[in-house]
Every structure is written in structure tokens, then in C-alpha cells.
C-alpha positions as CSV (number, residue, x, y, z in Angstrom):
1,X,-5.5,8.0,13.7
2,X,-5.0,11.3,11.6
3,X,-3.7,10.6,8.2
4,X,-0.2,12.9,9.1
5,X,-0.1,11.1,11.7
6,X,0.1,7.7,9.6
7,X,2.5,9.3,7.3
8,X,4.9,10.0,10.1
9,X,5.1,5.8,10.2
10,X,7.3,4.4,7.6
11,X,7.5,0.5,5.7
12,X,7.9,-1.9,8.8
13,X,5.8,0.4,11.4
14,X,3.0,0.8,8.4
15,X,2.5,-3.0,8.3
16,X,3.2,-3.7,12.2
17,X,0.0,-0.8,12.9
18,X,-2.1,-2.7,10.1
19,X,-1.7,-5.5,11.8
20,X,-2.7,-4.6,15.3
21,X,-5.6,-2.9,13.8
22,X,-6.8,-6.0,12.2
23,X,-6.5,-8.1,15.2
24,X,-8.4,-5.3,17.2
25,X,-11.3,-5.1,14.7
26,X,-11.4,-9.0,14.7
27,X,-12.0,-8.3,18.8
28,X,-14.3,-6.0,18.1
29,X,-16.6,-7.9,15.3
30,X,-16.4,-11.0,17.5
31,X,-18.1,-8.8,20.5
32,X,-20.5,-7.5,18.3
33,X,-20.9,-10.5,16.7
34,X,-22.0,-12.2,20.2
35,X,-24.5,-9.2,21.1
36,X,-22.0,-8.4,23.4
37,X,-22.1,-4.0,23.2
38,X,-18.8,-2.5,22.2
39,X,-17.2,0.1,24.7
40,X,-17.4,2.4,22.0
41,X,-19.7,1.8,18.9
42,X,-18.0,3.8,16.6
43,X,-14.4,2.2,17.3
44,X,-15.2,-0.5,14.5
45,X,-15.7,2.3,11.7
46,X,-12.5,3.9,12.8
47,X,-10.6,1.2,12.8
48,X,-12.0,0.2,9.0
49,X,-11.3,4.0,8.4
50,X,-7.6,3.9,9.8
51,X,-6.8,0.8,7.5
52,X,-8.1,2.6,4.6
53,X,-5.9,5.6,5.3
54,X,-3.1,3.2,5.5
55,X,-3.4,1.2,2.3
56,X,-3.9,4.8,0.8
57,X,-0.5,6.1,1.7
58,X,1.3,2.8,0.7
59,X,-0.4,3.2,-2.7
60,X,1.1,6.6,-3.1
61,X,4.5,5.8,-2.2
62,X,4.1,3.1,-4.6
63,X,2.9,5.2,-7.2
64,X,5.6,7.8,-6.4
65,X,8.2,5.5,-6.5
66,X,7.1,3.9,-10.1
67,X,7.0,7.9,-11.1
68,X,10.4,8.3,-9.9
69,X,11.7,5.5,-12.0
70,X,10.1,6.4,-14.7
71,X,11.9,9.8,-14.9
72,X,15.6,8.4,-14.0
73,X,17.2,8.8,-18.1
74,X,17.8,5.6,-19.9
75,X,20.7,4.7,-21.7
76,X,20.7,4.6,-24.9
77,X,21.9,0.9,-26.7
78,X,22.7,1.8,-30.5
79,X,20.7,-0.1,-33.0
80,X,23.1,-2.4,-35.1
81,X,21.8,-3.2,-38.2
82,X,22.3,-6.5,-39.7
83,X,22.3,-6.9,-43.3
84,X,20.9,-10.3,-45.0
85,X,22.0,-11.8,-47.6
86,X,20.4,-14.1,-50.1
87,X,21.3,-16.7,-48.3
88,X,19.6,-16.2,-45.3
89,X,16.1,-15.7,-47.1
């Protein structure tokens, strides 16, 4: 999967695709794992590359979305000043 193609899915459909990639490259490392050949031997590194891709785009829109909060102003609280008295000390 192409990475705008990954960034066309959003939140939900980013976790559901994870998912179903996981469980296919489970498939896939089982078959291999059994000296059974793959139908296509480079499906496993795809699928590894695909996830990657994935948890790289939810990293930026979570890095994006820190940025953006960080930018939103403050308000301001005025500092009140107590004053202690001899008491206190």
C-alpha cells in the first residue's frame, strides 16, 4: 500500500487495516515457518513495510496535533502577591 494511499485512511480505518495486516503476516510467518513456500515471497516484507508506513503517519498526526496545541494562546492568571508578616516566619 502506497503511503497517500494510507493517508487517505483516517483513526478507526488506520487501526482496522493494522490489524488485518497483522493477522495476514501471522498467516504468512506461520507458512514460512512450516517450510510451507509463500505464494509470493516478498508479501511478508510488504506487509512489515505497510505497518511501518502506518505507525509513521499516526506519529505525525500525533506530533501535529501536540504542535497545534502548543500554538493555541494561553490565558494569562495574574500573579497575586502575598505579603508575610512576622508572624508567619
Amino acid at each position: 500500500m502506497k503511503f497517500n494511499d494510507i493517508k487517505k485512511l483516517k483513526g478507526v480505518a488506520l487501526d482496522k487495516k493494522t490489524n488485518e495486516l497483522k493477522i495476514e503476516l501471522i498467516k504468512l510467518q506461520a507458512q514460512s515457518a512450516t517450510g510451507t513456500s509463500p505464494k509470493s515471497p516478498g508479501q511478508i516484507n510488504q506487509i512489515k513495510k505497510t505497518m511501518a508506513r502506518i505507525k509513521t503517519l499516526k506519529r505525525q498526526n500525533e506530533l501535529n496535533e501536540m504542535i497545534n496545541q502548543a500554538q493555541q494562546p494561553k490565558a494569562i492568571e495574574p500573579k497575586t502577591e502575598t505579603k508575610k508578616s512576622k508572624e508567619d516566619k
